[in-house]
N, C-alpha and C positions, 0 to 999 in steps of 0.2 A: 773889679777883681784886682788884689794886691797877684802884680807877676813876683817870681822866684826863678831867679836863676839855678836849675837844677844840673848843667852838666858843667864837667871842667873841660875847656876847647882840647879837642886832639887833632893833629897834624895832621891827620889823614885825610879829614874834613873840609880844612881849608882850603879858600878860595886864591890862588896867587892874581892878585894884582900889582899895577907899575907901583904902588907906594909901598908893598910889603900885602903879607896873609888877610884877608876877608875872614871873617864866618858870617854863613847865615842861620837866621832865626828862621822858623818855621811853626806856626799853629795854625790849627785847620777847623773848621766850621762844615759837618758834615751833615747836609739833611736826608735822612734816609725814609720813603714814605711808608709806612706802615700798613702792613697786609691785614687788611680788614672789606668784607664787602661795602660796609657804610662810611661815609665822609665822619669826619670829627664831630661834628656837631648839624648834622643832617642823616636821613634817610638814604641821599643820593646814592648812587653805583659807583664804583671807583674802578671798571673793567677798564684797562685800556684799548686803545686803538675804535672807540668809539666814533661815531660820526661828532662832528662840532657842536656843542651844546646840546648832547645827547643826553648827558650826565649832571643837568640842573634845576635843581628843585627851587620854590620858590624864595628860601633862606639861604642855598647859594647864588642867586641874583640879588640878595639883599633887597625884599620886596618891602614895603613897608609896614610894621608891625609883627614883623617874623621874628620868632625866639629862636637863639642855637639851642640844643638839646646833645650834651656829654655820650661822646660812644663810650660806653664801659669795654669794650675788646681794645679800642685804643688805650686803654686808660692801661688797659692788664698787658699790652704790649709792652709800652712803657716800660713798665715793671719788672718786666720780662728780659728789657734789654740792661737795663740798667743792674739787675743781679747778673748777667750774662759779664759786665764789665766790672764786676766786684765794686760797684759804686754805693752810696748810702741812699737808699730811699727814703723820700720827704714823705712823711704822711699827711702832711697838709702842703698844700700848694695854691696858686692865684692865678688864673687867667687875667692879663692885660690886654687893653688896646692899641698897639703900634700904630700911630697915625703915619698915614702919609696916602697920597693922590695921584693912583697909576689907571692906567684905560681898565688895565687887567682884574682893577683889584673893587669890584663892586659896592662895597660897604666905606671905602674910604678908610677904611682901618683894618689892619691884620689882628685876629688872634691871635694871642699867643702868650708866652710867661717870662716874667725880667726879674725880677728879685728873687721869684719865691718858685724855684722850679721844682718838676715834680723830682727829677733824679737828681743828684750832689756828684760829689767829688770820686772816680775809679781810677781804675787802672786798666791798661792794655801792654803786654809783652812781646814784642815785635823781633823777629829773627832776622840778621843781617846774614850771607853767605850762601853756600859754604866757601872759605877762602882756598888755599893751595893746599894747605894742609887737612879739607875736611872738616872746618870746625866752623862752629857759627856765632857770631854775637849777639847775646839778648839782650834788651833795651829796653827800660820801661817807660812808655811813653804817661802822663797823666793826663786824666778827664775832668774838667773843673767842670760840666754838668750836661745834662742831657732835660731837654725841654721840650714839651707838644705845641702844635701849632697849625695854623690852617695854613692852605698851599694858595697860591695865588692862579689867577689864570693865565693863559697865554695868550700872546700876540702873535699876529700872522701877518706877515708885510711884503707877503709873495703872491696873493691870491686877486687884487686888482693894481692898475698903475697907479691909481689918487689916493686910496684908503687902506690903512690898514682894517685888518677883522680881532674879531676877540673869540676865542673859543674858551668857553667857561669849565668845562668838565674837569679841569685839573684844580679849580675853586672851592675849599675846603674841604679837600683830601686831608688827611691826618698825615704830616708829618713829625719824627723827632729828630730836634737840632742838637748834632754831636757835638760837642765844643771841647777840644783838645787843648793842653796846656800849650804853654810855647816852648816845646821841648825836642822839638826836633832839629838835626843840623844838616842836615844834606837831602836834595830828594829822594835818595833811593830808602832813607828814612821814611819820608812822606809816604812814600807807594807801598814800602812794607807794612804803615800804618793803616793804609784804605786799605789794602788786600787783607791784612786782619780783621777788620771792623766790619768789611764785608762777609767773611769766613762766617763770623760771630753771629750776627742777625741771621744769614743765612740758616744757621744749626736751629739757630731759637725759634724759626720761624716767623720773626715780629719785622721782616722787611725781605723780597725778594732782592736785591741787592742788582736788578738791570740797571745798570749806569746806561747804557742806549737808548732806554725808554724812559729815563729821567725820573725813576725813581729812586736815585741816589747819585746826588751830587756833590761837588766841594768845593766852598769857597775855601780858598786859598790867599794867608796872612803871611808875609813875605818882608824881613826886616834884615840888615846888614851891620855888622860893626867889626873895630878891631876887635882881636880876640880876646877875651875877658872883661874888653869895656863894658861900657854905657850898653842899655839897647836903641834900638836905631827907632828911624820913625818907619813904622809897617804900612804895606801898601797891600789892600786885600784884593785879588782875583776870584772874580765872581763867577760861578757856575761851569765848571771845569766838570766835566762828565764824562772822564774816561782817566785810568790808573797813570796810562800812559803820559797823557795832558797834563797831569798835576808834574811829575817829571820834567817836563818841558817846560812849564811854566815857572816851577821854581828857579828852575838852570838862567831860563831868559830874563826873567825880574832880579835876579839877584847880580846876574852882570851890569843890568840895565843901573841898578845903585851903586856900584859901584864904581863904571866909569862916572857917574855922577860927581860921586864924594870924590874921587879922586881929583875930579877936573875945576874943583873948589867951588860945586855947587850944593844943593842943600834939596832932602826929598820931599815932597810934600803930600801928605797923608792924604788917598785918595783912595779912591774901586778902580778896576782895571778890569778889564777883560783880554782874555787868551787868543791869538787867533792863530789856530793849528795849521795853515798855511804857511801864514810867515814866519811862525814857529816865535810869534815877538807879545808882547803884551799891550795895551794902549787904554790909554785914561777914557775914562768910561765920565765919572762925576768926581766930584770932592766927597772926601767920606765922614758921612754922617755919624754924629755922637748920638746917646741915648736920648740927650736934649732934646734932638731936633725931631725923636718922634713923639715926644708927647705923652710920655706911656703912661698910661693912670689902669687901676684894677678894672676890668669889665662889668659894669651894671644888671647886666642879665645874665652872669653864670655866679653862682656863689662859690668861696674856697671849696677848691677839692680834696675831700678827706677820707680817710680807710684805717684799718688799725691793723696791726701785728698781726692776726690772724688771716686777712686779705692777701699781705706780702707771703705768710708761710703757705698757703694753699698754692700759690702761685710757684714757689719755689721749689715745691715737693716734686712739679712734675717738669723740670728742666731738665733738656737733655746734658747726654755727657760732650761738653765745649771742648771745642780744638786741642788747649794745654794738655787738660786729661787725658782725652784718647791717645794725643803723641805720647806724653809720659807714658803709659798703659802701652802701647805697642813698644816700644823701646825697654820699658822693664819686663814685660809680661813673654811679649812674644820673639825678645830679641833681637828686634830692629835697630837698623843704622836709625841716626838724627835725622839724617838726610829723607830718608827713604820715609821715614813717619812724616815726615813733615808735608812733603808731596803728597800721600793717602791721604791727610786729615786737613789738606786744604780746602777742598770739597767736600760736602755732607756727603753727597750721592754717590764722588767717586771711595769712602772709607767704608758706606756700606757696603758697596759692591764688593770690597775688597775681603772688608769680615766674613761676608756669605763664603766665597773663595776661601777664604783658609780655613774655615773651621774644620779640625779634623784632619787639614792636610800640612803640610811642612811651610810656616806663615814666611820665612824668607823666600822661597821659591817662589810662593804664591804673591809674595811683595814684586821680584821680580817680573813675573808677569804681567801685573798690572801695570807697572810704571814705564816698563822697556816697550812691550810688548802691543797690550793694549792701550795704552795712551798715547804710546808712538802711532798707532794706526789711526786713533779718532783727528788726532792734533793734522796728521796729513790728511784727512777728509775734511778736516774744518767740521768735526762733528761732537756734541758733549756726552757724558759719558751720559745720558738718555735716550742716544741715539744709538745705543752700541748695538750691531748685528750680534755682537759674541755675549749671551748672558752668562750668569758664573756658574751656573750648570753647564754649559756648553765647556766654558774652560778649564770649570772642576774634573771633566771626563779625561777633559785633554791631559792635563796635570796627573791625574790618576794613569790611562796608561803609560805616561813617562815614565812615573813611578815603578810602577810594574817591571817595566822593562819592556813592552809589550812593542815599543816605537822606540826611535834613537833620539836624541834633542833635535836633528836635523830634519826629522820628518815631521816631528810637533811642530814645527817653524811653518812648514807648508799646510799640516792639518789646520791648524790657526788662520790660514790661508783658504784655505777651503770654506771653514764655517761661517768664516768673515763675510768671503764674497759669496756662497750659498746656501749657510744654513746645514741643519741638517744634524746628527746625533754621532757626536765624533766615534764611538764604537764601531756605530755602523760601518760609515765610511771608510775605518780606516779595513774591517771586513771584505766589504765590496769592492774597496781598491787595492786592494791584496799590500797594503802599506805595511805589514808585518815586520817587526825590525827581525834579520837576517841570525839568527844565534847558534846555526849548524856549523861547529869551527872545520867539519870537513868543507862545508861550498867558500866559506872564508878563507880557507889556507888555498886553495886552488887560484882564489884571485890575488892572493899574496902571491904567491909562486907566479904567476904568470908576469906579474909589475913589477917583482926584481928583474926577472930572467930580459924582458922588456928592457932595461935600464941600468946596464953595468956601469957607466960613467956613474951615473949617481951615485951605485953600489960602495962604488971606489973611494967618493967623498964623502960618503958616512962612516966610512974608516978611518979617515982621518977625521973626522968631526961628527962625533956619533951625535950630538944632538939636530943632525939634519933629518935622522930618521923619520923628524914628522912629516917631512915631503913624502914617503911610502905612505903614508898612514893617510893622507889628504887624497893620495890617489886610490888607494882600495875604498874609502869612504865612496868618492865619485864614481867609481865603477860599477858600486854595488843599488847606486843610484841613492845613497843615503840610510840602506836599510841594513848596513852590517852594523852588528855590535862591535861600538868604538872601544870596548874596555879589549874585548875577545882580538881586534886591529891589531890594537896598540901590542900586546903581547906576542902575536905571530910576527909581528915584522919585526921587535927587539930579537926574539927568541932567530927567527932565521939570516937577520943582518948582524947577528951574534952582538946586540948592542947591551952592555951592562949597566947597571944605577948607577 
């Protein structure tokens, strides 16, 4: 692939070293395995957390005489992901042989496609912030292709002292290799890049996006230069499985080059691996060219071919992708940048949210969900599939607020309630007699009591009327939270004689 330099260096970017600014390069190699019950080109199971060599059929042991056979759901994942990332779909494509000789790897050669892939060249639009001011910057990162492939197996080097074991089950899984331009300049680019990509497949369904269970990983390509130079020689970080780790790992490789170059040494193109411990990176092997696998077209799959009609069927039934829905809440329903962007980073947490607002006041109901309810899961450590509170539950809530029926201070603890038991917020707030307080005679009585209480204070809201909210915090407290704070706020301007 001919690289392009596509950004002009910004200052904010750079890296200070003793010789003057750094920039780093950054492109990313993203396998994300594809959600399908069958392997690529087998029958197999693709369940995880199987027992070891649960999940191996005899063309995943590479028996002799075994044909692969094309999963058509991987093939339309693909497809799937690749209009998800406004890429060009190949209608004809080639499976190759990647030679090379691992324990893990039974056939002695990887599936997979090098010239001729099934996906082409997209795009991904990544948000940086929000800065001080609220605003955010969008970034377009590019996709030079997205390709199928089979997964290799695993090694196990903790299960006796002499031998390792091999567990095959992860052996021609269907994976697609994301392969990003070299467009990135910093990692919190990186991480805004996987956290989108992740979004993406997520919505489309064509990858569950567990970076823990290792079905979506990132090598990580890591290059250094002055700014606007030459490019550097990139050193790639293999199998980084977590948002956070790519972060880490670009921050520690890119120092690691540059005290290099600076110390009048030179980098040599290599694989590396991360270790999240030392928080440092360490040469793994030298890094292999396309030469050195060997790759010739596969003998037993013929080109893979489909026409116009194949990709339009497919595209008709895409859902609406991250961009849209934030656009769409932001023009539609009024939403902050902010606030769309947080709902439509999760499928699951935006539907939850749609359900909730429909019909109710969608800012309010924005609030909710991002203050309220994700502040609660994020302290359980729990996702929004876990939530005790469904959006019936919090639609009722939200509706007697509305009403007037409760004060915000007593939804705060109903929300408390339903959280930790359940139950039909109506009722409750019924049976616990939570009525917000709106008789201005039982109100004025407790106003009248909390001045008569507290003449010093009286005194300093005379000279400084905007202290009156001290009254107003205490008749709220007294009332136990169930006075109406509009009917408060009015008795004690009106009797601490306080004007606008």
């Amino acid at each position: 692939m001919t690289i392009v330099d596509t950004r002009t260096p910004d200052p904010k970017r750079l890296i200070p070293g003793a010789t003057g600014d750094w920039e780093v390069i950054i492109g990313l190699e993203v396998h994300a395995q594809v959600t399908s019950n069958a392997k690529l080109f087998s029958g197999s199971s693709t369940t995880f957390g199987k027992a070891p060599n649960a999940n191996v059929s005899l063309v995943d042991a590479a028996m002799p005489g075994m044909l692969p056979v094309i999963n058509e759901e991987c093939v339309k994942q693909a497809v799937r992901t690749g209009l998800g990332l406004k890429a060009k779909i190949n209608k004809r494509s080639i499976f190759d042989r990647k030679n090379y000789f691992y324990p893990d790897l039974p056939q002695g050669y990887q599936i997979s496609q090098f010239k001729d892939p099934i996906v082409g060249e997209g795009t991904i639009t990544i948000s940086l912030g929000p800065d001080r001011e609220g605003n955010f910057e969008d970034i377009e990162i590019g996709i030079e292709r997205l390709h199928l492939e089979q997964d290799a197996g695993k090694l196990m080097h903790d299960q006796h002292p002499s031998f390792s074991f091999v567990d095959l089950n992860r052996s021609g899984v269907a994976l697609m290799e994301i392969v990003s331009k070299p467009d990135m300049r910093s990692a919190d680019e990186a991480k805004a890049y996987v956290t989108k990509l992740r979004t993406i497949v997520r919505y489309l369904g064509t990858c569950d996006g567990n970076m823990d269970e290792g079905s979506m990983r990132a090598d990580v390509n890591v290059s250094v230069r002055k700014p606007g130079g030459e490019f550097g020689t990139r050193c790639e970080i293999k199998n980084v499985n977590s948002i956070r780790f790519v972060g880490q790992a670009i921050d520690s490789e890119a120092r690691r080059q540059i005290d290099i170059l600076e110390d009048g040494g030179k980098i040599d193109q290599e694989t590396r691996l991360f270790d999240p411990v030392k928080g440092e990176t360490r040469s793994m092997r030298s890094k292999e060219d396309a030469h050195d696998y060997r790759y010739f077209p596969d003998p037993d799959l013929l080109p893979l071919e489909f026409d116009d009609a194949f990709i339009a069927e497919l595209a008709k039934d895409l859902p609406e992708l991250p961009d849209d829905k934030k656009a769409r809440f932001v023009e539609k329903l009024g939403l902050s940048v902010y606030d769309a962007s947080v709902l439509v980073s999760d499928k699951a947490v935006s539907d939850y949210y749609e359900k909730l607002a429909e019909g109710r006041d969608a800012k309010a109901a924005a609030n909710w969900v991002i203050n309220d309810l994700l502040g609660a899961l994020n302290k359980a450590s729990k996702g929004i599939d876990e939530t005790p509170v469904s959006p019936d539950q919090l639609g009722a809530i939200l509706d007697l607020l509305k009403d007037g029926v409760i004060s915000g201070k007593i939804a705060k603890d109903l929300f408390e309630i339903v959280w930790n038991e359940g139950g039909d917020p109506k009722a409750i707030v019924e049976e616990r007699g939570m009525k917000q307080v709106t008789d201005t005679g039982a109100i004025e009585k407790i106003v009248d009591e909390i001045i008569a209480a507290n003449p010093e204070q009286v005194e300093k809201v005379k000279a400084k009327p905007s202290l009156a909210g001290w009254f107003v915090g205490q008749v709220m407290k007294a009332s136990g939270g169930k006075a109406n704070p509009q009917a408060v706020q009015a008795l004690v301007k009106e009797k601490l004689g306080v004007t606008e």
